[in-house]
C-alpha positions as CSV (number, residue, x, y, z in Angstrom):
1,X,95.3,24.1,117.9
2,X,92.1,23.8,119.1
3,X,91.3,26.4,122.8
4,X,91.3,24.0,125.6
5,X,87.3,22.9,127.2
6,X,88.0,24.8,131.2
7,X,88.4,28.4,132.5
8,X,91.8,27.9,133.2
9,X,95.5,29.4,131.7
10,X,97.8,26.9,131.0
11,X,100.9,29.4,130.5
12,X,103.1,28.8,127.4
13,X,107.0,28.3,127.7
14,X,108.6,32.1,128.7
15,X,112.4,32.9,129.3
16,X,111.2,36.2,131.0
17,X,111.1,34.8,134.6
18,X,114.8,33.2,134.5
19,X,115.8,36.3,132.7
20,X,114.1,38.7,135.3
21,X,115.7,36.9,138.4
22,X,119.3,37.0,136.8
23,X,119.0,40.6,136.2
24,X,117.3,41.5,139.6
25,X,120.2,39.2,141.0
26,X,123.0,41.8,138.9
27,X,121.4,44.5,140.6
28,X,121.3,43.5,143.8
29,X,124.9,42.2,143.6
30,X,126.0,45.3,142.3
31,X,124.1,47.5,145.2
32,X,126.1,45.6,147.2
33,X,129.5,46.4,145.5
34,X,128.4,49.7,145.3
35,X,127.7,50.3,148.7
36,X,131.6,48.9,149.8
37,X,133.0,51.0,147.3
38,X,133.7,48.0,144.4
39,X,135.1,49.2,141.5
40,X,132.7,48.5,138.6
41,X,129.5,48.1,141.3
42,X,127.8,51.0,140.1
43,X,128.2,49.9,136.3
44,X,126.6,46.7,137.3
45,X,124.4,48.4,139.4
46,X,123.0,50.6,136.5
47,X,122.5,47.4,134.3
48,X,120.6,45.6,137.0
49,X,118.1,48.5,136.8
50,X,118.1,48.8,133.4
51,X,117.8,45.1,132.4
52,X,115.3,44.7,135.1
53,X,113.1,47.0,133.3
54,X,113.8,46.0,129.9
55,X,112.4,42.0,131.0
56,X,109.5,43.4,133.6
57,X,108.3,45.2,130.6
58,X,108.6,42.3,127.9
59,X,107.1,39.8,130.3
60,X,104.1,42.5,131.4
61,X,103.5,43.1,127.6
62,X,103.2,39.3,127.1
63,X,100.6,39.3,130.5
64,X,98.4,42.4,128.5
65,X,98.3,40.4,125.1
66,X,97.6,37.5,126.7
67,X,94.4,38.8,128.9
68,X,93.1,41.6,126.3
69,X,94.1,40.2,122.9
70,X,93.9,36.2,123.3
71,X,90.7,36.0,126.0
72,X,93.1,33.7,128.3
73,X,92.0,35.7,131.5
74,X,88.8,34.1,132.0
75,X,86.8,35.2,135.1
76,X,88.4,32.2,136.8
77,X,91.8,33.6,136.1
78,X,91.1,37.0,137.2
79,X,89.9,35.7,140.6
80,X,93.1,34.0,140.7
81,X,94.8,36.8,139.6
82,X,93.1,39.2,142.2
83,X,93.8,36.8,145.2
84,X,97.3,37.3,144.3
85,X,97.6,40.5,144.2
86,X,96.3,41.0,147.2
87,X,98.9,38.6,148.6
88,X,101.3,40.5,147.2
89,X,99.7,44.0,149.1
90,X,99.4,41.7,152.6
91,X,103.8,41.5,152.1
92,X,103.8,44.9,151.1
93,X,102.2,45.6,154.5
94,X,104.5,43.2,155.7
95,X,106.9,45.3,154.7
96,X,106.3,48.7,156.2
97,X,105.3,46.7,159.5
98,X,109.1,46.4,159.8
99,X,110.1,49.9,159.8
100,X,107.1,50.8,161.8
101,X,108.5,48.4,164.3
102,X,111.7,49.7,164.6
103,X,110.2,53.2,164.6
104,X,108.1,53.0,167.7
105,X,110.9,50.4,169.4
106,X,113.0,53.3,169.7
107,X,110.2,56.1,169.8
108,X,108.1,54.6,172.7
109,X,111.1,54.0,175.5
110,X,114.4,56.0,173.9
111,X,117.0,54.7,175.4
112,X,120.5,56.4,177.2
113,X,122.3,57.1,174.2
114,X,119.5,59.0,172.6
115,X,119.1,61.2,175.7
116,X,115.7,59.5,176.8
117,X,113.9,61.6,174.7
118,X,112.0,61.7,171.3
119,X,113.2,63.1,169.0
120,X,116.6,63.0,170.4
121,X,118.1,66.1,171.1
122,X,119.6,68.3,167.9
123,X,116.7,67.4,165.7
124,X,114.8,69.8,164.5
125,X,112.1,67.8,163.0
126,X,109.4,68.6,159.8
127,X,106.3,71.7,161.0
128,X,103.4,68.5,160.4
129,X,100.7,71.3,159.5
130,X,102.7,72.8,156.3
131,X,103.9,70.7,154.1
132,X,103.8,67.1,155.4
133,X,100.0,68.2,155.6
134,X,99.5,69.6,151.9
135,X,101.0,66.4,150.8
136,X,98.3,64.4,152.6
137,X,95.6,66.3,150.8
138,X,97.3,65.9,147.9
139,X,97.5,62.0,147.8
140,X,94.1,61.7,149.5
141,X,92.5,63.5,147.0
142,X,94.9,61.5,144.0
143,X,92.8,58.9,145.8
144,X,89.6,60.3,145.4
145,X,89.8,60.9,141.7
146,X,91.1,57.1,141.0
147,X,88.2,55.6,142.5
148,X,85.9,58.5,140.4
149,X,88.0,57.0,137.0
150,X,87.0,53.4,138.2
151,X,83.4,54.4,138.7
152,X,83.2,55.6,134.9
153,X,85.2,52.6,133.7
154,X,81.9,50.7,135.2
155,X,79.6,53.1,133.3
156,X,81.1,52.8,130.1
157,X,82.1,56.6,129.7
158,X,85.7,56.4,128.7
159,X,86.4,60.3,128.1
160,X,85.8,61.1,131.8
161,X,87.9,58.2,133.3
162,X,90.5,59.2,131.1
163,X,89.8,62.8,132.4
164,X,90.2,61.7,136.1
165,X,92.8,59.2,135.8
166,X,94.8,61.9,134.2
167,X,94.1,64.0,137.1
168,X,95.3,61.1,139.8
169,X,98.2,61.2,137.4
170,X,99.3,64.8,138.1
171,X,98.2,64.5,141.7
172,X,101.0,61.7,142.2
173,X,103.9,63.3,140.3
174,X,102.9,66.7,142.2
175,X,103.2,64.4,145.7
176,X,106.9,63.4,144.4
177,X,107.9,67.1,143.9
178,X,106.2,68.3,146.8
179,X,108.3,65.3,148.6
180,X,111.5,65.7,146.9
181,X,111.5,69.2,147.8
182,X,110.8,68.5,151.3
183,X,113.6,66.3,151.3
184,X,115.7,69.1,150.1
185,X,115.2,71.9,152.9
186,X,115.1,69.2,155.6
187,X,117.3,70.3,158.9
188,X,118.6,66.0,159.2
189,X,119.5,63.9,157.2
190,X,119.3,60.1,157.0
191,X,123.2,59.8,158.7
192,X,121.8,61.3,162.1
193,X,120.9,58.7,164.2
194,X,118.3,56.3,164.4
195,X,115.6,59.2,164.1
196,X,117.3,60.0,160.3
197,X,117.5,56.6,159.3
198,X,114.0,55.5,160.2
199,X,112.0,58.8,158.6
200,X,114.2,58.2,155.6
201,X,113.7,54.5,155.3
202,X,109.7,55.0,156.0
203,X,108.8,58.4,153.5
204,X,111.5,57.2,151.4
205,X,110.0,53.6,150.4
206,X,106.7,55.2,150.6
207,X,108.2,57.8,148.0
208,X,109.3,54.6,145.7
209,X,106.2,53.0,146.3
210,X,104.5,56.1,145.2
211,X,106.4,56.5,141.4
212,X,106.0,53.0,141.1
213,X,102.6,53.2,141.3
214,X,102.9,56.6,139.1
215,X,103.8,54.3,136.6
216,X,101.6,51.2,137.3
217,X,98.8,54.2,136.8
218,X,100.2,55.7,133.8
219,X,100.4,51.9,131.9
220,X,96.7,52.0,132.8
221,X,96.1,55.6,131.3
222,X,97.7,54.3,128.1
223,X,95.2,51.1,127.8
224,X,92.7,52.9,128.5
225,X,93.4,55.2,125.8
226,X,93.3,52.1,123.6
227,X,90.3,50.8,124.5
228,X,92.0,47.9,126.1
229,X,89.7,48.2,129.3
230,X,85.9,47.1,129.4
231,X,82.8,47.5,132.0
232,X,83.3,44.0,133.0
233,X,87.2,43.2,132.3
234,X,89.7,45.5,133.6
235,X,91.6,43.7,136.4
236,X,94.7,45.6,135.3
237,X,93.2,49.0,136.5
238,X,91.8,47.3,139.2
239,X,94.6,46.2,140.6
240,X,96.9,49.7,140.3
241,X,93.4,51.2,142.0
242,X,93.8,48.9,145.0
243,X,97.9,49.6,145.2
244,X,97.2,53.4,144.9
245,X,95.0,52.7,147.9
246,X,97.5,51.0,149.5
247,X,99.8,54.0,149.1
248,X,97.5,56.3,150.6
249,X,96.9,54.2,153.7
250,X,100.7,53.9,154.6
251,X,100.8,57.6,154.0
252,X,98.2,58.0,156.4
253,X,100.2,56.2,159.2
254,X,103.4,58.2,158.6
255,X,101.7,61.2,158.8
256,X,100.2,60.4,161.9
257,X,102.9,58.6,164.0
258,X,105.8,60.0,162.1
259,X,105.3,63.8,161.4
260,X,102.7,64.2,164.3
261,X,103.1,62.2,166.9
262,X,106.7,61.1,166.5
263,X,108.0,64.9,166.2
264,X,105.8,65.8,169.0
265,X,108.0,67.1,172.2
């Protein structure tokens, strides 16, 4: 068949986005079950995840053949390509905007019930200069060495953006410890009160956000490994570069309005 004369990518037939939405649909139907104690929700739960993996992974592996292997991404397409990703950062924002809004709704005026003070009274909130602070170094300088791996993917010298990729790599999964551990000798939890629930919901979808972009990072380290990546066409890395980014930003405003300010009497 001959290739088509324009820039564009007329996609070829592809169960993976019916598959995708039934499974993400099984997981969140079992979350649900879960949550009111159904009995089977957690099975279904568990294959929700799992399946949900299984056909992001398929699908993604179709997206890398198609842009390294067949030439389909043409720089048209990766323009395209870019503008949606950063769509899809603009409702990640979005996202975070939310909790951020119910953070400082209750922060800025507490109301009766919380004592008219923040934080309310009985919570013995995180020292911000110890460890919230070491993790800020530690995912500002992750950023640091990303941007130094996508400077030598421009130069052509694949051994030291392996080399500093790697290094982002470790950084992150050194964040997640530091984090989880954090978690662990915590004086609240997320049951106690509205100060609980919104730290919790904010570092702990930051936390997600970070290992999925542990792993958006890591699929990069492995392509560039193989040579999949070039000076002039490596939209992939690109775009886990500008979520890593993303990451760090958020982190940014947590540390300063939620383990500064927000823990400040």
């Amino acid at each position: 068949m001959k290739k088509p004369y324009h820039s564009y990518h007329l996609v070829t037939a592809s169960p993976w986005p019916f598959l995708t939405s039934l499974t993400i649909f099984s997981l969140v139907i079992g979350l649900v079950m879960y949550m009111h104690d159904y009995s089977q929700g957690f099975f279904l739960l568990e294959y929700g995840i799992l399946a949900s993996v299984v056909c992001a992974t398929l699908w993604w592996r179709d997206v890398v053949r198609e842009g390294t292997f067949l030439g389909d991404h043409t720089n048209l397409v990766q323009h395209g390509l870019k503008l949606g990703f950063l769509l899809f950062i603009i409702s990640e924002v979005m996202f975070f905007f939310s909790f951020f809004w119910a953070f400082f709704h209750s922060s800025l005026a507490p109301s009766e019930v919380l004592g008219s003070i923040w934080p309310p009274e009985g919570i013995r909130t995180f020292d911000p200069w110890k460890v919230p602070l070491l993790n800020t170094y530690i995912l500002l300088l992750s950023g640091v060495m990303v941007t130094a791996a996508h400077h030598y993917i421009l130069t052509g010298d694949q051994p030291e953006s392996l080399d500093y990729l790697g290094l982002t790599l470790f950084l992150a999964v050194l964040f997640t410890c530091v984090q989880g551990w954090e978690y662990l000798t915590g004086a609240f939890s997320i049951n106690d009160g509205v100060y609980g629930s919104t730290f919790f919901l904010l570092t702990g979808f930051h936390g997600l956000h970070v290992i999925v972009g542990t792993l958006f990072l890591t699929v990069c380290f492995a392509r560039l490994w193989k040579r999949h990546y070039s000076q002039t066409h490596h939209l992939g890395f690109e775009a886990a570069a500008w979520y890593w980014h993303f990451v760090d930003v958020v982190w940014l405003f947590l540390f300063v309005t939620v383990y500064w300010w927000g823990s400040a009497y």
